[in-house]
TORLUMVO-192439 format. One record per residue: residue number from 1; y negated, z, x of N, C-alpha, C in turn; residue in three letters. Coordinates in Angstrom, 1 decimal, m for minus. Atoms other than C-alpha are relative to their C-alpha. Layout:
N
{site NUM {Y Z X} {Y Z X} {Y Z X} 'Ala'} ...
END
This chain:
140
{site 1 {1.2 0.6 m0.5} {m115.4 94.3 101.5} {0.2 m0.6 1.4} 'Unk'} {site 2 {m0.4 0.7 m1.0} {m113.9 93.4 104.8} {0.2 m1.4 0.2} 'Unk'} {site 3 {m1.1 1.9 m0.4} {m112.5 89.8 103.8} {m1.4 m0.5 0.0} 'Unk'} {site 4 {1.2 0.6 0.1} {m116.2 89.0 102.9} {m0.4 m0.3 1.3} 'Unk'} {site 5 {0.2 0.6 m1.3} {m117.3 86.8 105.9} {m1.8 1.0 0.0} 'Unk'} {site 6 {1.7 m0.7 0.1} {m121.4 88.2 107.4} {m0.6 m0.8 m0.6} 'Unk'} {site 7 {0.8 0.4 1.2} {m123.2 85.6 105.2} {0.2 0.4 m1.4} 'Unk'} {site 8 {m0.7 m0.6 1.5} {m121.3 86.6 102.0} {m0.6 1.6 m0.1} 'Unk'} {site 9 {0.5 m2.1 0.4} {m121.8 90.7 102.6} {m2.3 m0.4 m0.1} 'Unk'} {site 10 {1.6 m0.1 m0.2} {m125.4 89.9 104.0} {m0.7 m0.6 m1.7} 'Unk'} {site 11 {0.1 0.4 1.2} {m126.1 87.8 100.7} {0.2 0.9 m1.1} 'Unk'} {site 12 {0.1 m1.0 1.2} {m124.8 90.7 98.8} {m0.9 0.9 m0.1} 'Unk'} {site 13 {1.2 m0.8 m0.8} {m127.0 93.0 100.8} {m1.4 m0.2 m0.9} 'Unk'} {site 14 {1.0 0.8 0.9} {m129.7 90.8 99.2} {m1.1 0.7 m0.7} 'Unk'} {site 15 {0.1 m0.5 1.0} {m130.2 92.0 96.2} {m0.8 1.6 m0.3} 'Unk'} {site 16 {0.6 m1.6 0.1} {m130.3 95.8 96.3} {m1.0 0.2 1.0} 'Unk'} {site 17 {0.9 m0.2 m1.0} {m132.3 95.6 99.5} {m1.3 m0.7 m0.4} 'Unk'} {site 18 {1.3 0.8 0.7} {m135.1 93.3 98.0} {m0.5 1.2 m1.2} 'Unk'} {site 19 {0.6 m1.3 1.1} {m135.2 95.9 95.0} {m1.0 1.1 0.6} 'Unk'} {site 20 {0.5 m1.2 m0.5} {m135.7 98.9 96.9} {m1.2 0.0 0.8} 'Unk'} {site 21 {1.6 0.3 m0.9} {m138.1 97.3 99.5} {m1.3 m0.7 m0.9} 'Unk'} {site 22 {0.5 0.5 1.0} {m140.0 96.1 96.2} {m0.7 1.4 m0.3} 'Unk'} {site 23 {0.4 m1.3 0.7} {m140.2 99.4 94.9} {m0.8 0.9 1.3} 'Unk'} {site 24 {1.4 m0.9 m1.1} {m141.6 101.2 98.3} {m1.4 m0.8 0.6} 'Unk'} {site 25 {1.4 0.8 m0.8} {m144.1 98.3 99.0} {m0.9 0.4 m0.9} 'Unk'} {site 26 {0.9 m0.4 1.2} {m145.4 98.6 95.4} {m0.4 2.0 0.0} 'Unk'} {site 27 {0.6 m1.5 m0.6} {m145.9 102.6 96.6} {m1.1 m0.5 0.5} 'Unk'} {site 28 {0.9 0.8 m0.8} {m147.7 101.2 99.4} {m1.4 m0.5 m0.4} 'Unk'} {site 29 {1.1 0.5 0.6} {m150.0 99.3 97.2} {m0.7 0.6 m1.2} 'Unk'} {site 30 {0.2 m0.6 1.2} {m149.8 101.6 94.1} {m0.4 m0.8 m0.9} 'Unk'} {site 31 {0.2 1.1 1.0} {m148.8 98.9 91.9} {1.3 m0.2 m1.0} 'Unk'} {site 32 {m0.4 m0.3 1.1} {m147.1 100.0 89.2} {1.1 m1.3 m0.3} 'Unk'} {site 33 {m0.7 1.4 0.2} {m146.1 96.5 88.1} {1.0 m0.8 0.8} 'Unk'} {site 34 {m0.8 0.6 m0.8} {m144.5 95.5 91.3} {1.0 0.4 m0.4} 'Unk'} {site 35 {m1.4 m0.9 0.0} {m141.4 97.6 90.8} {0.5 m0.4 m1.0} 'Unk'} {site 36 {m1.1 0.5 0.6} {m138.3 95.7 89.6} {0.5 0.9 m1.0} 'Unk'} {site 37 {m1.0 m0.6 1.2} {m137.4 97.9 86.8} {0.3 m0.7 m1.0} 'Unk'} {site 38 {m0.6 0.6 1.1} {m135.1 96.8 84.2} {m0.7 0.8 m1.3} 'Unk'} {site 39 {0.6 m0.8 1.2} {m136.8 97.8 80.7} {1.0 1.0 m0.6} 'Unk'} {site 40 {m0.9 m1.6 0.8} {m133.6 100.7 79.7} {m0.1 0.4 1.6} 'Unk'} {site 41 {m0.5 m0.7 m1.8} {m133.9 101.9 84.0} {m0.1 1.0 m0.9} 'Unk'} {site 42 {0.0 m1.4 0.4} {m133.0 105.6 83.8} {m0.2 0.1 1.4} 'Unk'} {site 43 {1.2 m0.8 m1.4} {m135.0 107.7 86.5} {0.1 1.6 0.1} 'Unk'} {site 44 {m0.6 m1.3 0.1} {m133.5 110.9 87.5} {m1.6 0.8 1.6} 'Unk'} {site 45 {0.3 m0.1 m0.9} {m136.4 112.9 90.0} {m0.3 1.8 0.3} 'Unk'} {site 46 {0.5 m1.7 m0.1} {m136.9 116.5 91.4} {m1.6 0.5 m0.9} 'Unk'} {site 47 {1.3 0.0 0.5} {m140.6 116.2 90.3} {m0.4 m0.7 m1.5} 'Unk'} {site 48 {0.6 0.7 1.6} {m140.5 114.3 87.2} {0.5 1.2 m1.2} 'Unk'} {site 49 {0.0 m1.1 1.1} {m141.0 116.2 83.9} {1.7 0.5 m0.5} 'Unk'} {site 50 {m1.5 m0.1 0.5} {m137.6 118.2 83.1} {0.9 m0.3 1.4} 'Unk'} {site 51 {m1.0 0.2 m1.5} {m136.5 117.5 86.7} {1.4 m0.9 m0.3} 'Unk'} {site 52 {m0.8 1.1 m0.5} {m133.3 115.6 88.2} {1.0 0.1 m1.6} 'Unk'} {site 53 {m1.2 m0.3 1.5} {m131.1 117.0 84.9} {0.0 m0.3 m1.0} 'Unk'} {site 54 {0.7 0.8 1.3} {m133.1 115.1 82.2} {m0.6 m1.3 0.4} 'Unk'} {site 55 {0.4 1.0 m0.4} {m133.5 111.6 83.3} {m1.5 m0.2 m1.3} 'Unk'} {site 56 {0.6 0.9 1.2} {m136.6 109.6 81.7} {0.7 m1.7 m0.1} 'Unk'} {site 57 {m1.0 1.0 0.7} {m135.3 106.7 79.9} {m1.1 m1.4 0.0} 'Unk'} {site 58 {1.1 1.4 0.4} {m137.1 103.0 79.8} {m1.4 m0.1 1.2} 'Unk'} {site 59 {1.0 m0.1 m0.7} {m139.6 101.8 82.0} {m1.4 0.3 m0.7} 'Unk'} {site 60 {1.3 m0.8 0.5} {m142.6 102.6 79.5} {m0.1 1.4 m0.1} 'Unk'} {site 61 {0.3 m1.5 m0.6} {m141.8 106.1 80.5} {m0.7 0.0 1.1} 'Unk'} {site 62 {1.0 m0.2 m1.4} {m142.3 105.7 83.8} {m1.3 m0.2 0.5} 'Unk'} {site 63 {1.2 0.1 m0.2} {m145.2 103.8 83.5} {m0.7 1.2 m0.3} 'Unk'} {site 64 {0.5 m0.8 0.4} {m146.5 106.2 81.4} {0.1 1.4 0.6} 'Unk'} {site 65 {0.0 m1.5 m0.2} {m145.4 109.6 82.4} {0.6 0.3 1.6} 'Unk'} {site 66 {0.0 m0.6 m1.3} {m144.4 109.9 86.1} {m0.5 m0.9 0.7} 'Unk'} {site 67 {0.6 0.5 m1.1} {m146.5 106.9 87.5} {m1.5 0.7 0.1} 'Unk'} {site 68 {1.7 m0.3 0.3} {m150.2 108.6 86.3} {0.4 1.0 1.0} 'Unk'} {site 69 {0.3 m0.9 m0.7} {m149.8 111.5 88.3} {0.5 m0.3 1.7} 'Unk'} {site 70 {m0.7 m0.2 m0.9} {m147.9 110.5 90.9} {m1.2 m1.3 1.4} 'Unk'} {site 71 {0.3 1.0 m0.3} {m150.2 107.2 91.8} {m1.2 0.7 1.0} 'Unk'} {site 72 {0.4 m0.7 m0.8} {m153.0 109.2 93.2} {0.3 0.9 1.4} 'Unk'} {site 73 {0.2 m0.3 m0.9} {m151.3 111.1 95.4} {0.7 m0.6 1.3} 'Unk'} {site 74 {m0.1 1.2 m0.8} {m150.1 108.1 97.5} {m0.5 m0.3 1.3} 'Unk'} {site 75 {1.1 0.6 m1.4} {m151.1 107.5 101.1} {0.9 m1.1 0.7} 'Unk'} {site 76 {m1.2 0.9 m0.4} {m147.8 105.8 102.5} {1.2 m0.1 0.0} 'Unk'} {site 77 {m1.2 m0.2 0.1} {m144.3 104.7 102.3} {0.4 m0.6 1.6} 'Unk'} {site 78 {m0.3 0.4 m0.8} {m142.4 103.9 105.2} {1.6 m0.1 0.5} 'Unk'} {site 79 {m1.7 m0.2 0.5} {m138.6 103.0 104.9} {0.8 0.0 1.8} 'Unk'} {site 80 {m1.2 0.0 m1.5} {m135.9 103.8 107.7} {0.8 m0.5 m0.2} 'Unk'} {site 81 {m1.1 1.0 m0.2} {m132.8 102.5 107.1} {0.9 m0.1 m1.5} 'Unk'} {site 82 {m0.5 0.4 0.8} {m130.7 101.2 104.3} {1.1 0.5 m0.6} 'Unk'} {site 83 {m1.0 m1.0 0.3} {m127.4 102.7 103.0} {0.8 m0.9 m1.3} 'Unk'} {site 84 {m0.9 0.8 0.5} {m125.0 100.4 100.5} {1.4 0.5 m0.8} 'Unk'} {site 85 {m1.0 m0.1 0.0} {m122.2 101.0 98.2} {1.2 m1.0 0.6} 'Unk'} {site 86 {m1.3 0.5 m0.2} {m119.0 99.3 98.6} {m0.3 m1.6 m0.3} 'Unk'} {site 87 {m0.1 1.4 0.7} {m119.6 96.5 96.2} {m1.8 m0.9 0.0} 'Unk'} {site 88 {1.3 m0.1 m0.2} {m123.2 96.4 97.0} {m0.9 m0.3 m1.4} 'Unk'} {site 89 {0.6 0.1 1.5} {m124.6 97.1 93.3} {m0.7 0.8 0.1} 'Unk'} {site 90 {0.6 m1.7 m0.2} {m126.4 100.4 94.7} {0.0 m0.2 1.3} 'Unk'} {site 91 {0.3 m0.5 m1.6} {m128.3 101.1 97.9} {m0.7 1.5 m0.3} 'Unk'} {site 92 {0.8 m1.4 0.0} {m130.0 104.7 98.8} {m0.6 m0.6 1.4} 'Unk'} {site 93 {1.6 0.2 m1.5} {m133.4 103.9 101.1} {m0.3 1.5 0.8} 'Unk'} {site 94 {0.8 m0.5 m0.5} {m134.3 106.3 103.6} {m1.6 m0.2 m0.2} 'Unk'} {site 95 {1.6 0.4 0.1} {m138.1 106.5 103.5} {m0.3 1.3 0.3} 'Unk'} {site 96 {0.8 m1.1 0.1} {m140.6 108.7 104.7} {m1.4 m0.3 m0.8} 'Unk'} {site 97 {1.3 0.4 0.9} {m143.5 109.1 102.1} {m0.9 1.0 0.0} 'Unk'} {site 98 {1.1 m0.9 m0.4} {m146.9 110.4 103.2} {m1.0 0.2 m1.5} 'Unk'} {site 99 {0.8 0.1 0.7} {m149.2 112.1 100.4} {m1.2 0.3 0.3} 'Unk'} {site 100 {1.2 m0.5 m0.8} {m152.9 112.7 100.3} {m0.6 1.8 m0.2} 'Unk'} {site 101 {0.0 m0.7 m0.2} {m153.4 115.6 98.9} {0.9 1.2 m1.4} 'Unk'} {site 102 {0.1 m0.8 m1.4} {m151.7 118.0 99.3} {0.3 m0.8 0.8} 'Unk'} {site 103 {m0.8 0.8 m1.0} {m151.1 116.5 102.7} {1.0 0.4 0.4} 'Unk'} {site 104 {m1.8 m0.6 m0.1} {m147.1 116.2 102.8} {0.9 m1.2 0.3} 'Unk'} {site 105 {m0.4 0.8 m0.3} {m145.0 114.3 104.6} {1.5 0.3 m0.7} 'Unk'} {site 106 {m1.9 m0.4 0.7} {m141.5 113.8 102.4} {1.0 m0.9 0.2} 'Unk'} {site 107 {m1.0 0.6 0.0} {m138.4 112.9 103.7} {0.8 m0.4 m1.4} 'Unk'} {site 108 {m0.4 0.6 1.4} {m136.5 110.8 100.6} {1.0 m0.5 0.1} 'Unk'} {site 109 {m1.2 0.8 0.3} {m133.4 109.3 100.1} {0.4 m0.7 m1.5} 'Unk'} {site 110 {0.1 0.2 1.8} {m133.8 107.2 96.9} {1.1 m1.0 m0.1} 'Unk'} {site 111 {m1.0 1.0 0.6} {m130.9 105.9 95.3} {0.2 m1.2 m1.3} 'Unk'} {site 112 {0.5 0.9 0.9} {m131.5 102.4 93.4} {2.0 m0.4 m0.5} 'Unk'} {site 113 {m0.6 1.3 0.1} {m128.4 100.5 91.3} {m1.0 m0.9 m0.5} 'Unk'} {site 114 {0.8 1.7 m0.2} {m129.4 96.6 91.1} {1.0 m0.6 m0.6} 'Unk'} {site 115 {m0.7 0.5 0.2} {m128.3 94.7 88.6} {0.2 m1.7 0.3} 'Unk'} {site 116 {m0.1 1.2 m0.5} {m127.4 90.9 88.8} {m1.2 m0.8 0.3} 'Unk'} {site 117 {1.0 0.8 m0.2} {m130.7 89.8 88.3} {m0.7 0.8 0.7} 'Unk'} {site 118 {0.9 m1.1 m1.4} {m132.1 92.1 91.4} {m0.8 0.8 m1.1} 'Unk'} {site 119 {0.7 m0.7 0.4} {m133.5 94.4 88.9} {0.3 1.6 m0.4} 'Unk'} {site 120 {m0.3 m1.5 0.0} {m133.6 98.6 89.2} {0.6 0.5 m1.3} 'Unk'} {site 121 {m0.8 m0.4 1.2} {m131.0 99.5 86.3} {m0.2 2.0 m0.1} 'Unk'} {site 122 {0.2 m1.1 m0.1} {m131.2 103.3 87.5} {m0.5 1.0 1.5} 'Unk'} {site 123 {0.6 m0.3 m1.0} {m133.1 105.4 90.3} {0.1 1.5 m0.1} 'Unk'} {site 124 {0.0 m1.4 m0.2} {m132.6 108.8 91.5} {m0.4 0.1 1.4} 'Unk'} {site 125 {0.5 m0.9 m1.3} {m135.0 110.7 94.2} {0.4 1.0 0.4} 'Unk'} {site 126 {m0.3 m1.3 m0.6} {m133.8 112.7 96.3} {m0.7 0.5 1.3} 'Unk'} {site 127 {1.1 m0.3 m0.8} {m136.4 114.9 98.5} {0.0 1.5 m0.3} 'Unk'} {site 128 {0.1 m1.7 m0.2} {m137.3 118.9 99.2} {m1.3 0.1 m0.9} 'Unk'} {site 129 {1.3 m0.5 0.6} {m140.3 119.1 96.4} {m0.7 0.9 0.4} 'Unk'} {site 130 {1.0 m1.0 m0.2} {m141.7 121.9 98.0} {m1.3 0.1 0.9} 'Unk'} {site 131 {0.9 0.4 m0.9} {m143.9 120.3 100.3} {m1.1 m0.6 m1.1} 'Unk'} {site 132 {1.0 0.6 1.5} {m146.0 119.0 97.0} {m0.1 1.2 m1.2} 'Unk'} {site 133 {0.0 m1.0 1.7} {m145.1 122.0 94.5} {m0.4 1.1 0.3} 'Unk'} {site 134 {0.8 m1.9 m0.4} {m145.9 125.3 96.4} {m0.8 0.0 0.8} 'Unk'} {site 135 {1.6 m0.2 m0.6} {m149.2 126.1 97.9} {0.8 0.5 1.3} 'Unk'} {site 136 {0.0 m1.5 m0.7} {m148.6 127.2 101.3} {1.1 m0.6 1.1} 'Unk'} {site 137 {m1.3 0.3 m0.9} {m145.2 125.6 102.1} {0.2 m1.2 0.8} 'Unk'} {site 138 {m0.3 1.0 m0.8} {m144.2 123.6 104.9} {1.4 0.2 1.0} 'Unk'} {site 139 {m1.4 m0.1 m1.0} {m140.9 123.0 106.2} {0.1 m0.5 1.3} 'Unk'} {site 140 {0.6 m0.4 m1.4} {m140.9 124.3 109.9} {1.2 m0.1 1.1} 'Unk'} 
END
């Protein structure tokens, strides 16, 4: 990745960064539709049904089965800084994502690949679920 001049990397940059900032704006807006998913994305999440160990498959899952519950409890996304593989086919977003209720602030690290045509081939959340799953808890 070094010989690549900074327009060339930056241009590669592009791509996965457009994705992922796609996917936390459409948070933001709670718009389902926004979010670059490729129609086979696989979606690995602590909170989604069957957890990180059972991806769901297709994006008419996600519409269906982890955007309905998740859409409500939405207040805001707010991304910190970016993160890249090598070949830049895969970024991991910082973000912090505020819900309403319960009210929970969750640190995230979500890992998108992007394929050629900028679109989310596969997504895995990574975050402390317990600020959303146990009554009570707040990490202190």
């Amino acid at each position: 990745m070094a010989e690549l001049k900074d327009g060339a990397l930056t241009e590669r940059k592009a791509r996965p960064r457009g994705a992922s900032e796609a996917f936390f704006a459409a948070l933001n807006c709670k718009d389902f539709e926004a979010i670059p998913y490729e129609e086979h994305v696989v979606f690995r999440a602590p909170i989604a049904p069957g957890g990180r160990h059972f991806p769901l498959m297709g994006r008419m899952a996600l519409r269906e089965v982890w955007w309905p519950p998740l859409e409500p409890l939405l207040w805001e996304a707010t991304i910190v800084a970016h993160y890249y593989n090598d070949d830049c086919t895969a970024i991991v977003t910082e973000a912090d994502i505020h819900t309403r209720n319960p009210r929970a602030s969750l640190r995230v690290a979500d890992r998108f690949v992007v394929n050629a045509a900028g679109r989310i081939t596969e997504q895995e959340n990574h975050f402390d679920p317990r600020d959303v799953t146990t009554p009570g808890w707040r990490n202190g």
